[in-house]
ZAMARMI-927383 format. One record per residue (C-alpha): residue number from 1; x, y, z; residue in one letter. Coordinates in steps of 0.001 Angstrom, whole numbers, padded with zeros to 6 digits. Example, Ala and Ser with C-alpha at 12.3 -4.5 7.8 and 13.67 -1.06 7.14 Angstrom:
ZAMARMI-927383
  num       c1       c2       c3  residuo
    1   012300  -004500   007800        a
    2   013670  -001060   007140        s
END
This chain:
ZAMARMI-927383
  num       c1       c2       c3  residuo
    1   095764   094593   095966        x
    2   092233   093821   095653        x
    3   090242   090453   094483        x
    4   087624   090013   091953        x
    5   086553   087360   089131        x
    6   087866   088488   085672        x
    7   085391   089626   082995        x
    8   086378   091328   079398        x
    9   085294   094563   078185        x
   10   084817   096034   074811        x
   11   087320   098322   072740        x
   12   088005   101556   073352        x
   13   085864   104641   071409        x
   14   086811   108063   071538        x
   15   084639   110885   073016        x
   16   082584   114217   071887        x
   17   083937   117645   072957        x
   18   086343   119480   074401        x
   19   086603   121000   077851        x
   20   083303   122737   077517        x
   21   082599   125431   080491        x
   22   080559   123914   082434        x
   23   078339   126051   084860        x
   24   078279   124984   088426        x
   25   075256   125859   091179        x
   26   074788   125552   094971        x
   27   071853   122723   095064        x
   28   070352   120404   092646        x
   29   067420   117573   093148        x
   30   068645   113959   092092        x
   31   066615   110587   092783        x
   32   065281   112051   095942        x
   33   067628   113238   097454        x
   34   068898   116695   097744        x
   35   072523   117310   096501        x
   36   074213   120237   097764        x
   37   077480   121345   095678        x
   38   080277   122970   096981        x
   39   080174   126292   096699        x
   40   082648   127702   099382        x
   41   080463   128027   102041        x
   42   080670   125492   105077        x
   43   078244   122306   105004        x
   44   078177   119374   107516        x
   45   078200   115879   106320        x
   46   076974   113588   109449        x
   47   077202   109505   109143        x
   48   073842   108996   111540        x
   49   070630   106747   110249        x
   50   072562   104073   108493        x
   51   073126   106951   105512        x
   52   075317   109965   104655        x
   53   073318   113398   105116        x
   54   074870   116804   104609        x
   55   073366   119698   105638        x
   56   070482   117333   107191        x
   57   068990   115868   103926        x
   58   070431   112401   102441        x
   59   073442   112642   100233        x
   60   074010   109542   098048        x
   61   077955   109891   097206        x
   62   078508   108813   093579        x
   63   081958   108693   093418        x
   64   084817   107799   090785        x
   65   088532   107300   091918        x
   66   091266   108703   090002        x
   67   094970   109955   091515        x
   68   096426   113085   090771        x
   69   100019   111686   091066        x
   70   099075   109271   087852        x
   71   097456   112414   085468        x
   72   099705   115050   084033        x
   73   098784   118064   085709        x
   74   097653   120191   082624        x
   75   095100   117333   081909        x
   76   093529   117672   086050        x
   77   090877   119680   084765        x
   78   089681   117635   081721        x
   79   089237   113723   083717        x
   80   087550   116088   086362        x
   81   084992   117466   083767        x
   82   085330   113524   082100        x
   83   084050   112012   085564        x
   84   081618   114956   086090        x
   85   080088   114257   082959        x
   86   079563   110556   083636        x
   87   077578   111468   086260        x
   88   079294   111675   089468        x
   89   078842   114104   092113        x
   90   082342   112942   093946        x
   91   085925   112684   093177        x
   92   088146   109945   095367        x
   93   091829   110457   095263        x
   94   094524   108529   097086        x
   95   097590   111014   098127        x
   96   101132   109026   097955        x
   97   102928   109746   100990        x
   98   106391   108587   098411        x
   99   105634   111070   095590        x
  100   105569   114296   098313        x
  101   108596   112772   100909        x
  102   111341   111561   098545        x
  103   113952   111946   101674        x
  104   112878   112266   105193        x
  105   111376   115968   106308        x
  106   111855   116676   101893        x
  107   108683   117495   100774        x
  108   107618   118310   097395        x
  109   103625   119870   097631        x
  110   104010   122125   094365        x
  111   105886   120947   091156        x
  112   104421   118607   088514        x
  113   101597   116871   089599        x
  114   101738   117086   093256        x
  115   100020   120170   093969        x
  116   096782   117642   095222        x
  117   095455   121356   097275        x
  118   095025   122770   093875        x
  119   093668   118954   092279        x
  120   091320   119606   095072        x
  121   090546   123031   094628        x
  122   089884   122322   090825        x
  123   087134   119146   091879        x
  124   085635   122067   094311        x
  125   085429   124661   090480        x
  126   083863   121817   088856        x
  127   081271   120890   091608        x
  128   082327   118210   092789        x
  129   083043   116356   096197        x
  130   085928   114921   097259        x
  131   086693   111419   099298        x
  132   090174   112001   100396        x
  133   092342   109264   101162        x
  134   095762   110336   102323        x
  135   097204   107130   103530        x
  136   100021   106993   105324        x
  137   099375   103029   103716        x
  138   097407   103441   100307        x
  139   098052   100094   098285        x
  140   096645   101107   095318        x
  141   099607   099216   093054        x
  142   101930   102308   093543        x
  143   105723   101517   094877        x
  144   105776   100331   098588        x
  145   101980   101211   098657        x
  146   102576   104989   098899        x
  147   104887   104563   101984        x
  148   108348   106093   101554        x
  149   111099   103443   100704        x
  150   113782   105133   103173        x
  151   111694   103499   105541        x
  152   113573   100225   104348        x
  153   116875   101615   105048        x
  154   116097   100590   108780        x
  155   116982   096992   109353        x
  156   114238   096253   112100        x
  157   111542   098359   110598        x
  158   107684   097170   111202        x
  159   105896   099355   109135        x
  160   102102   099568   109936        x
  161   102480   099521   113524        x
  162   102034   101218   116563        x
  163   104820   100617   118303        x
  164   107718   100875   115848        x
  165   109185   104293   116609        x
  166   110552   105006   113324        x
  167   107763   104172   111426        x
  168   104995   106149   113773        x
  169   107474   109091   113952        x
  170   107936   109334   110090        x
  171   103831   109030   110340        x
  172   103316   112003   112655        x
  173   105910   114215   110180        x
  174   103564   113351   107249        x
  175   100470   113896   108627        x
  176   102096   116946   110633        x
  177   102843   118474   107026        x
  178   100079   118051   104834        x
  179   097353   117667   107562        x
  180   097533   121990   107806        x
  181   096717   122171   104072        x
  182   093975   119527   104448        x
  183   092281   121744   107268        x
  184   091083   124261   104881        x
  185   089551   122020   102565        x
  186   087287   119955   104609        x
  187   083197   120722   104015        x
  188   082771   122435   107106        x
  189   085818   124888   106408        x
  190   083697   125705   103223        x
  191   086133   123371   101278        x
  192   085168   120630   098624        x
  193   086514   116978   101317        x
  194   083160   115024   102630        x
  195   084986   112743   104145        x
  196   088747   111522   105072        x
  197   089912   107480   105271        x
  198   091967   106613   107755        x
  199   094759   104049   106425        x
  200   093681   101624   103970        x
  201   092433   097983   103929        x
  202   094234   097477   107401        x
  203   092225   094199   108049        x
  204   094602   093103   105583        x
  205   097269   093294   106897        x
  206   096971   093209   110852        x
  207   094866   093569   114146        x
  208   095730   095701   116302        x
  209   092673   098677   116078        x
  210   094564   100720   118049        x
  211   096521   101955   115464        x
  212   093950   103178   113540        x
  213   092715   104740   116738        x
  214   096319   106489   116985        x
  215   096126   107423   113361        x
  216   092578   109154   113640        x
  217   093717   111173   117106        x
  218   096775   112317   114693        x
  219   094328   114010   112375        x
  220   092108   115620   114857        x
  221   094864   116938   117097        x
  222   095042   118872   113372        x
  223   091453   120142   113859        x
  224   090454   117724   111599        x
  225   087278   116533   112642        x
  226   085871   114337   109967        x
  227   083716   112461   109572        x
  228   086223   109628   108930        x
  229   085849   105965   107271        x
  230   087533   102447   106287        x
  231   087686   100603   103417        x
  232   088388   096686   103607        x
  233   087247   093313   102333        x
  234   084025   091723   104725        x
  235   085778   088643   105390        x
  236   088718   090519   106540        x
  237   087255   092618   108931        x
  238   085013   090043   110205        x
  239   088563   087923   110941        x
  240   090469   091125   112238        x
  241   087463   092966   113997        x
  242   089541   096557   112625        x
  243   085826   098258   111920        x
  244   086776   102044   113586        x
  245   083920   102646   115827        x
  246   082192   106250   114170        x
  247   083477   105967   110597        x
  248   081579   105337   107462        x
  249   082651   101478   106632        x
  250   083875   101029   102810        x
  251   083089   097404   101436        x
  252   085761   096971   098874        x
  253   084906   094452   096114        x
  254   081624   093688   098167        x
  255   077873   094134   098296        x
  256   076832   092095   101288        x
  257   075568   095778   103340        x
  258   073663   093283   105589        x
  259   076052   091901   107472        x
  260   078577   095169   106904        x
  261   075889   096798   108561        x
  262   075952   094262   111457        x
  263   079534   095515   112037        x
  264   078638   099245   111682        x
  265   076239   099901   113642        x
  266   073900   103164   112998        x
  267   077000   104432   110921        x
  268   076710   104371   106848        x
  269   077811   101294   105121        x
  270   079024   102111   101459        x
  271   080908   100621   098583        x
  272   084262   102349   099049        x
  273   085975   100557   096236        x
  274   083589   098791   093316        x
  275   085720   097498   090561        x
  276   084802   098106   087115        x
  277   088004   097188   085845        x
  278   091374   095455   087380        x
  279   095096   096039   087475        x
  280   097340   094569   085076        x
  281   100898   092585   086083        x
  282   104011   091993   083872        x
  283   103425   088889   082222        x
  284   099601   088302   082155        x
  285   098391   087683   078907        x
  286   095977   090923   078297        x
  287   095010   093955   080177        x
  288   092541   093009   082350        x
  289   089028   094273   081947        x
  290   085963   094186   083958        x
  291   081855   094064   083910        x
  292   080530   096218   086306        x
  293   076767   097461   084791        x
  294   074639   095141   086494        x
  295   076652   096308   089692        x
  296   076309   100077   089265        x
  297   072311   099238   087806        x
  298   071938   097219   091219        x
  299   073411   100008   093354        x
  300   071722   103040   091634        x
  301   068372   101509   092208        x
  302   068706   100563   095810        x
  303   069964   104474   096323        x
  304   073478   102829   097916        x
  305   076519   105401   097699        x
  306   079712   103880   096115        x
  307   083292   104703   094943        x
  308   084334   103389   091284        x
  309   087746   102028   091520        x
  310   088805   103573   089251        x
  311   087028   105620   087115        x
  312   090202   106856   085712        x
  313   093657   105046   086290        x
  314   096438   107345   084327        x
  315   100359   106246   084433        x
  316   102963   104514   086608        x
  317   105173   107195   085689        x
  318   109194   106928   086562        x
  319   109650   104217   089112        x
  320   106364   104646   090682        x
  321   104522   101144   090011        x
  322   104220   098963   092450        x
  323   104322   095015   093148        x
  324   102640   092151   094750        x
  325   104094   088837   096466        x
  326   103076   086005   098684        x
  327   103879   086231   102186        x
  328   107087   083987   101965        x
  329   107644   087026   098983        x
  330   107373   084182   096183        x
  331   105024   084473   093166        x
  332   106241   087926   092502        x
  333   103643   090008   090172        x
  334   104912   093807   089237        x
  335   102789   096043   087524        x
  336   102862   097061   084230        x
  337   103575   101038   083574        x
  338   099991   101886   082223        x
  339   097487   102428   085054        x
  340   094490   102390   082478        x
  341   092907   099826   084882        x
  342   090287   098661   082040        x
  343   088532   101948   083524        x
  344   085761   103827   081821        x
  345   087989   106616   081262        x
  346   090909   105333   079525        x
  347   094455   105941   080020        x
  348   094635   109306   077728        x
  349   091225   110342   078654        x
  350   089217   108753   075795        x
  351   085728   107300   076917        x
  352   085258   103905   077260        x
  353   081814   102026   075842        x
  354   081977   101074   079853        x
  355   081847   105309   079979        x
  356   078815   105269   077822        x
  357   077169   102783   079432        x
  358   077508   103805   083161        x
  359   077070   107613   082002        x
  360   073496   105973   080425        x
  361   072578   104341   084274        x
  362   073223   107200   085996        x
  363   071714   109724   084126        x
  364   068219   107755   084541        x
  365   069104   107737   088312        x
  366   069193   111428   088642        x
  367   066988   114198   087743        x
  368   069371   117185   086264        x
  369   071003   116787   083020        x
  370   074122   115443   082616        x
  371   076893   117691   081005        x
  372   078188   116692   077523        x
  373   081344   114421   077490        x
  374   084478   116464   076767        x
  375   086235   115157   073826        x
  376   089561   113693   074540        x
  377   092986   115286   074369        x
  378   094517   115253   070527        x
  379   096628   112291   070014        x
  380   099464   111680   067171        x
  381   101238   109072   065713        x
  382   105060   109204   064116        x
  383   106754   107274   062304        x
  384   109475   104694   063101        x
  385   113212   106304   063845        x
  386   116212   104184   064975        x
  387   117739   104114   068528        x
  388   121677   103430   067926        x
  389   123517   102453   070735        x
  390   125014   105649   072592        x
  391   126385   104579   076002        x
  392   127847   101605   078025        x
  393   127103   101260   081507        x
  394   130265   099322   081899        x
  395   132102   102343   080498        x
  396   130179   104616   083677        x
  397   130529   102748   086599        x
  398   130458   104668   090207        x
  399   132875   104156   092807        x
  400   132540   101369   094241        x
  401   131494   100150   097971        x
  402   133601   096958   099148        x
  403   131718   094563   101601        x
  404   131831   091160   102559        x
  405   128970   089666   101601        x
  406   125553   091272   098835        x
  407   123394   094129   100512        x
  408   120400   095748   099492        x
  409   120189   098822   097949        x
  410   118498   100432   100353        x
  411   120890   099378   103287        x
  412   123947   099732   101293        x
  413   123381   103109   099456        x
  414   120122   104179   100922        x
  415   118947   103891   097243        x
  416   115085   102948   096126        x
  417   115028   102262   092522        x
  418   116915   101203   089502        x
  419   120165   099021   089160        x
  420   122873   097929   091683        x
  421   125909   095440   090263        x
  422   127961   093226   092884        x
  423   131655   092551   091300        x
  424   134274   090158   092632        x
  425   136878   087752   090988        x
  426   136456   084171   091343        x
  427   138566   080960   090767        x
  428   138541   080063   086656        x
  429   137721   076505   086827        x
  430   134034   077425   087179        x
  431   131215   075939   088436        x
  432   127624   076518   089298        x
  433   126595   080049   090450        x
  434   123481   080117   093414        x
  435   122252   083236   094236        x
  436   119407   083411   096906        x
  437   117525   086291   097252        x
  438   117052   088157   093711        x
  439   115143   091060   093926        x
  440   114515   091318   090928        x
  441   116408   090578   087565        x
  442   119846   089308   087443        x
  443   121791   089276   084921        x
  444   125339   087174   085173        x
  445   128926   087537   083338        x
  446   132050   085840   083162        x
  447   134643   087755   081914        x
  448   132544   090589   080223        x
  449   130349   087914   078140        x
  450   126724   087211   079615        x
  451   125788   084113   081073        x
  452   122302   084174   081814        x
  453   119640   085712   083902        x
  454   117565   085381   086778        x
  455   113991   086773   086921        x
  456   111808   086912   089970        x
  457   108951   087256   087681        x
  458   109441   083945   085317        x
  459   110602   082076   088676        x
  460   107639   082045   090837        x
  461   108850   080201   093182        x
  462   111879   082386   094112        x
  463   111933   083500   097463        x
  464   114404   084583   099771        x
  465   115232   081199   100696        x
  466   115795   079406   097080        x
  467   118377   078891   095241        x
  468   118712   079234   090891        x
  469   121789   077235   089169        x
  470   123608   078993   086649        x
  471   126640   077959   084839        x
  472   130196   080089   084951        x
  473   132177   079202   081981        x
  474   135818   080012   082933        x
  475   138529   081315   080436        x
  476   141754   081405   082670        x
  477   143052   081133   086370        x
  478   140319   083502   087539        x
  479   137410   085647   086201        x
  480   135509   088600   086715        x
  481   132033   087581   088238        x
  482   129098   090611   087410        x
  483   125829   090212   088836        x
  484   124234   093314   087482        x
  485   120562   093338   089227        x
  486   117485   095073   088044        x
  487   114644   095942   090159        x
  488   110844   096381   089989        x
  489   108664   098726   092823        x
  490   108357   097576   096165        x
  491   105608   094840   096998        x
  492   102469   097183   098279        x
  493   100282   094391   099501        x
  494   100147   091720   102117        x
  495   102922   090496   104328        x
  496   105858   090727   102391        x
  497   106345   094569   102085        x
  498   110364   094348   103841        x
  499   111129   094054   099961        x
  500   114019   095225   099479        x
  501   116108   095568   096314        x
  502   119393   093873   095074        x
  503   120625   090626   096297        x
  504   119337   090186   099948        x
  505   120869   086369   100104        x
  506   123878   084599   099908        x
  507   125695   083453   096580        x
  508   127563   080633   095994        x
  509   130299   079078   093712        x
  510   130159   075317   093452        x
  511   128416   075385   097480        x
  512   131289   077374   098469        x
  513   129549   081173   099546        x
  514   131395   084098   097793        x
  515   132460   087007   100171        x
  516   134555   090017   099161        x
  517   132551   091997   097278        x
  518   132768   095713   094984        x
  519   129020   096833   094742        x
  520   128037   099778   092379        x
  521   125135   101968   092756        x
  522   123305   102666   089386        x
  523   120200   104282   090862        x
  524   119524   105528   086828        x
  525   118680   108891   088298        x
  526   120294   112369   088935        x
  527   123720   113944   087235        x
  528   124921   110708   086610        x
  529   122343   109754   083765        x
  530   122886   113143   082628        x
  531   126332   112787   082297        x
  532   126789   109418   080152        x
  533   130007   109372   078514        x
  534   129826   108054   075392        x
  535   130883   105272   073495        x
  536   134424   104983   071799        x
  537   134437   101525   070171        x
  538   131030   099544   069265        x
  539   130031   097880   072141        x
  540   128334   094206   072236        x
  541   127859   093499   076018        x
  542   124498   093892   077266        x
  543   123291   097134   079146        x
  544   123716   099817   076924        x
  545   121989   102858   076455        x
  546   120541   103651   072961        x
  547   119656   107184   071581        x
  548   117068   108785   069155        x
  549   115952   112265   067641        x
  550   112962   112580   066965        x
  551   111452   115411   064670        x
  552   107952   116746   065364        x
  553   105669   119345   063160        x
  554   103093   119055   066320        x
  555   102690   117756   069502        x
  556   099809   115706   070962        x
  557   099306   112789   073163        x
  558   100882   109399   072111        x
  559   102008   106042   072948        x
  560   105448   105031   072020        x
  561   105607   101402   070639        x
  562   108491   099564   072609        x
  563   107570   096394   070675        x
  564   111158   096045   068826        x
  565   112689   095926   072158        x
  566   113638   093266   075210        x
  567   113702   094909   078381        x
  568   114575   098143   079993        x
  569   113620   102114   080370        x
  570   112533   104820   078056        x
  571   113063   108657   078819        x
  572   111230   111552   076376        x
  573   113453   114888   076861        x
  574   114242   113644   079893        x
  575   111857   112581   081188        x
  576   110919   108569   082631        x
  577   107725   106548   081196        x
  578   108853   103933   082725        x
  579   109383   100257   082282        x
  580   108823   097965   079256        x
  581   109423   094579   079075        x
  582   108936   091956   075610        x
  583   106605   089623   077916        x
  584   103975   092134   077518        x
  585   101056   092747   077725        x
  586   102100   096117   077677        x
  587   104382   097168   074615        x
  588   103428   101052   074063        x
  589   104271   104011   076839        x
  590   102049   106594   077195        x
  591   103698   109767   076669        x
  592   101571   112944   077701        x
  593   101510   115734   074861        x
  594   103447   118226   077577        x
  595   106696   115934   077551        x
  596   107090   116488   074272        x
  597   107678   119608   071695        x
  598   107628   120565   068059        x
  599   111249   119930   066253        x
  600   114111   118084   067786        x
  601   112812   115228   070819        x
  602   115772   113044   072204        x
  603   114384   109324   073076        x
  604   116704   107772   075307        x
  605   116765   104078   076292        x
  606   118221   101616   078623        x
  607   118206   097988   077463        x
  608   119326   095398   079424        x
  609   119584   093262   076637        x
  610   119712   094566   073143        x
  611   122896   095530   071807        x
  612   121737   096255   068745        x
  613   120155   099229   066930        x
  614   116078   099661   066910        x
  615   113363   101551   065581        x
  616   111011   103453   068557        x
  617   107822   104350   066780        x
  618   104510   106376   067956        x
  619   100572   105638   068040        x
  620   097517   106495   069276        x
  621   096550   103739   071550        x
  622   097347   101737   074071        x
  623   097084   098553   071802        x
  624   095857   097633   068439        x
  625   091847   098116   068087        x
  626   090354   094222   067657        x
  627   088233   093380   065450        x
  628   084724   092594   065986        x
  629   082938   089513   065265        x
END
């Protein structure tokens, strides 16, 4: 998570062409300086003078972040060409150590959009550089900050330290995997990688430099040699003293290079993350947007190199979004599905008026002509078509586990995401109902018939320590009690990142604490979604699933307009967009032209409220264009 003052952008405006070729040669003349491209031959980028030079001449890095793991893999090429044409010389990308480990030593490096070799591969086509940030720790608002979540299935686990064996072990099998395919790619192996970070905004999050030290030795007992950097906040690093001796030092969110440059030394102080727009949390009352011209004008001028965070967001795909907390894990904020960031390349592609403007800066700032803009993916709309209700998830409960008292997922089923119900009958003469410890949404039933929920979001001050009343109205001797529990990604920032999922408290009936407990696992994932049974009778408890067909002539990018419903998932032939949720801002999904196809499209949803029949329609953007005064 990063900080900055609030500022509000203008609408969005769609671009000019099309993935035009776009020629690429070996050196160009810019501002002064000398930029060399890529062009598979080996080239040395040294951090000596207070500046960046490769091949011995300076190198100002110009340099937009976007994440391959967040783009749909057909569309790599296009917000490559999109950033290219702003301007840039430099792609930054964060790898997620979560979206290539799902299990530990199971790697995924090929299907969908992990492939990053070939994301870099395609920057080095294009011309371009690449700042490569593999983590292990990335932040960056994804689930658990890019760190696996099976790392949470050990109790004692200290993540982001030295001296917890599990953690540094699963750290060397990481790095140990992808750090052969990295190799290859670096300048100096004729590949398209300047530079590599080591972690990520450590000085946030602890002291101890020696882990950092361990994590660099990690890479170049790999032969990777660098030239390495940080990226953290001035005041942090100041408190922590975490600066790396040797690297490049990132100022995130900063511009003071005077006293950054007391801290580095000879080495090359940079902006490694300059915010021209801001992440977006369930709840908040707009996407946030951002001013950054007088920034990039200031920076340009002065000839300092800088990353854009971002210049392109993309999508929180699946369960992939992440979450931020206090330390005491209070004031929970998720983030919304959309990644579009209020960056100059929108969430579809589509440039910005930021895009424009920025494109206009830096193409004073440089001598060689920029490319045209490629126009944006085609988008299409559809109109409305009713979900009916097709499933119960009371009708497709698991087996069950019995304990004594609520787990989390993670410890009682090794599971990361999705839903987890705790079952047990309790005396009928009711009561009040504390549960401590909701992580995240709790919904509670009596008998079949809901009660009431619990929200970590619309509680702020729930911790693991408070306690929420709610009443049990009882209907005989004894009752059925159902806490069914939702969950949101992992908190990636900060102190409180042991967040794990489910009920991690105590709950009690009338101050008497409940034990003797049936817990199902509902990890909405895998051959059980795929094998809903469905419905016999109409069904009016909450959780249902609801189904749609929907017809198509053609196919192009859209957002699907969740505004009809309350809360819950959406699936597109299978599959996830991810989360919506009625408290907005967010209300449309983005849905990438390649999920879906001309003729028969099944929309399946999962509301934990509704249970009810809606209409699902589709549109072009992200939200309604304002109008302009």
């Amino acid at each position: 998570m990063r900080r900055r003052d609030f500022l509000k952008l203008s609408v969005l405006t769609p671009c000019m062409a099309w993935l035009t070729p776009m020629p690429v040669c070996s050196t160009r003349v810019s501002g002064g300086h000398v930029d060399v491209l890529p062009d598979g031959r080996p080239h040395r980028l040294e951090l000596a003078e207070r500046k960046f030079l490769l091949d011995g001449q300076p190198l100002q890095i110009l340099s937009g972040e976007m994440h391959p793991a967040r783009i749909p893999a057909e569309y790599w090429t296009h917000r490559i060409r999109m950033a290219k044409a702003m301007g840039l010389n430099t792609i930054s990308i964060y790898l997620m150590w979560n979206h290539l480990e799902s299990e530990p030593g199971v790697f995924d490096l090929h299907s969908g959009n992990r492939d990053f070799v070939r994301f870099i591969r395609l920057c080095q086509s294009e011309g371009m550089w690449v700042y490569l940030r593999p983590g292990p720790y990335i932040c960056g608002e994804w689930d658990f900050g890019g760190l696996p979540p099976y790392l949470l299935r050990h109790p004692q686990i200290r993540i982001r330290d030295k001296d917890d064996v599990d953690y540094m072990a699963a750290v060397r099998r990481y790095i140990d995997t992808i750090a052969p395919l990295i190799k290859p790619l670096m300048a100096y192996s004729g590949g398209p990688v300047l530079m590599l970070q080591v972690e990520n905004e450590y000085a946030s999050y602890g002291h101890d430099l020696d882990y950092l030290k361990q994590l660099q030795a990690m890479w170049e007992a790999h032969g990777i040699r660098g030239p390495f950097t940080i990226s953290d906040g001035l005041s942090e690093l100041q408190q922590q003293h975490t600066y790396l001796p040797g690297t490049a030092l990132g100022l995130d969110g900063d511009t003071d290079f005077a006293a950054a440059q007391a801290i580095a030394g000879d080495a090359p102080v940079w902006v490694g993350e300059g915010y021209p727009g801001w992440l977006t949390h369930w709840g908040d009352k707009d996407f946030q947007r951002g001013d950054y011209v007088a920034t990039l004008r200031k920076l340009l001028q002065q000839g300092h190199s800088f990353n854009l965070y971002v210049v392109h967001g993309g999508t929180n795909f699946g369960f992939t979004a992440g979450a931020n907390a206090k330390g005491d894990y209070s004031h929970f904020e998720p983030v919304i599905t959309s990644y579009d960031y209020g960056a100059p390349i929108n969430e579809r592609g589509e440039a910005t008026p930021d895009y424009h403007a920025f494109r206009q800066l830096i193409a004073a700032s440089v001598r060689h002509p920029l490319p045209d803009v490629p126009a944006a993916p085609p988008a299409i709309r559809f109109a409305a078509v009713t979900a009916e209700p097709f499933a119960s998830l009371w009708d497709n409960l698991p087996a069950s586990r019995r304990v004594t008292a609520p787990q989390a997922n993670e410890l009682l089923f090794g599971q990361d995401h999705g839903l987890v119900l705790y079952r047990r009958s309790t005396p009928g003469n009711g009561g009040e109902l504390q549960i401590e410890g909701v992580r995240d949404y709790a919904m509670v039933f009596s008998d079949g018939r809901y009660v009431g929920h619990l929200s970590r979001v619309q509680h702020p001050d729930l911790h693991a320590g408070d306690r929420i009343d709610l009443p049990i109205v009882a209907a005989s001797a004894a009752v059925v009690l159902d806490i069914l529990v939702d969950s949101f990604g992992h908190v990636g920032y900060g102190q409180a990142m042991a967040d794990r999922k489910g009920i991690v408290g105590s709950v009690r009936l009338e101050e008497e604490i409940l034990q003797g407990w049936d817990v199902f696992s509902l990890p909405l994932a895998g051959t059980w979604l795929g094998q809903l049974r469905p419905l016999r009778h109409a069904a009016k408890r909450p959780g249902l699933f609801f189904k749609a067909t929907l017809a198509l002539d053609a196919v192009g990018d859209s957002y699907i307009d969740m505004s009809g419903w309350d809360k819950g998932y959406l699936w597109v032939n299978g599959h996830l967009l991810g989360r919506y949720w009625k408290i907005g801002p967010q209300q449309r999904l983005y849905c990438p032209a390649s999920w879906l196809k001309r003729g028969s499209n099944e929309l399946l949803v999962l509301d934990m409220h509704r249970t009810e029949a809606a209409s699902i329609r589709g549109t072009d953007a992200l939200k309604d264009m304002q109008p302009t005064t």
